[in-house]
C-alpha positions in Angstrom: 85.6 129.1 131.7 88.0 126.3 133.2 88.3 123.0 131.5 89.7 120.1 134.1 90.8 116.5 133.0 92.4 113.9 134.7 95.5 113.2 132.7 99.3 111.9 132.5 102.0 114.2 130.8 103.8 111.5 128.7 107.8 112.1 127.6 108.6 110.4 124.3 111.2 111.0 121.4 109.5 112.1 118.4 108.7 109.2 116.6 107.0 107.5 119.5 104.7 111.0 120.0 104.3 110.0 115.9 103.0 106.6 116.9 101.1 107.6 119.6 99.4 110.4 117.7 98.6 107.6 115.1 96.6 105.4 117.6 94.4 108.4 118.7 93.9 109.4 115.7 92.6 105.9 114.7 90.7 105.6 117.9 93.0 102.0 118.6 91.9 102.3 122.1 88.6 102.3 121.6 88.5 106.7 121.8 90.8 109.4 121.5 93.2 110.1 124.1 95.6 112.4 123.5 94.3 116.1 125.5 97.2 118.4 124.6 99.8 118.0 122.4 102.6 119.9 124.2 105.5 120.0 122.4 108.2 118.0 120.7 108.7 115.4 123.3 105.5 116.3 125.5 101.6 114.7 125.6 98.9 115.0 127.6 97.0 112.3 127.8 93.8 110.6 129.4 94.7 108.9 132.6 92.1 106.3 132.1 93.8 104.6 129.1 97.2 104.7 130.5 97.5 101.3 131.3 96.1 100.0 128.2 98.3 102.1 126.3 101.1 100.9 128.7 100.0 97.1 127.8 99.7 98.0 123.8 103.3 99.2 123.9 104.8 96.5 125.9 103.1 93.9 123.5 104.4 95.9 120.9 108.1 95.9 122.1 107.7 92.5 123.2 106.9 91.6 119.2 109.7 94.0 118.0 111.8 92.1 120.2 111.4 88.9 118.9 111.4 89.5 115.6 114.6 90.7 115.9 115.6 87.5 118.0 114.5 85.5 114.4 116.1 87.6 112.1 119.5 87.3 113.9 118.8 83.5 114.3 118.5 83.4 110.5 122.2 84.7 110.0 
């Protein structure tokens, strides 16, 4: 038997597969995503959260960003 999905092969370094493993496993986007973990760098995921993923990480950077902005304003 043949299993299809609609997905998106995802490149990342290590600790951003970590991170993303972390939200499916908590189900952050409201279900699990992740279809195949590939290999060190590699996911599968499910094309229909890929832009909500893509607007959770930009938020996220965005926040990582400007913290950083304070922190060197403090100096």
């Amino acid at each position: 038997m043949v299993n299809v999905s609609k997905g998106v092969l995802v490149k990342c370094d290590p600790a951003m597969k970590q991170f993303l493993i972390f939200l499916d496993e908590k189900e952050e986007l409201g279900k699990r995503f992740i279809i195949q973990d590939i290999d060190d760098e590699h996911l599968f995921i499910s094309k229909d959260v890929q832009e909500m993923l893509k607007e959770r990480l930009d938020s996220l950077m965005d926040k990582i960003s400007i913290s950083a902005g304070i922190k060197e304003g403090e100096r």
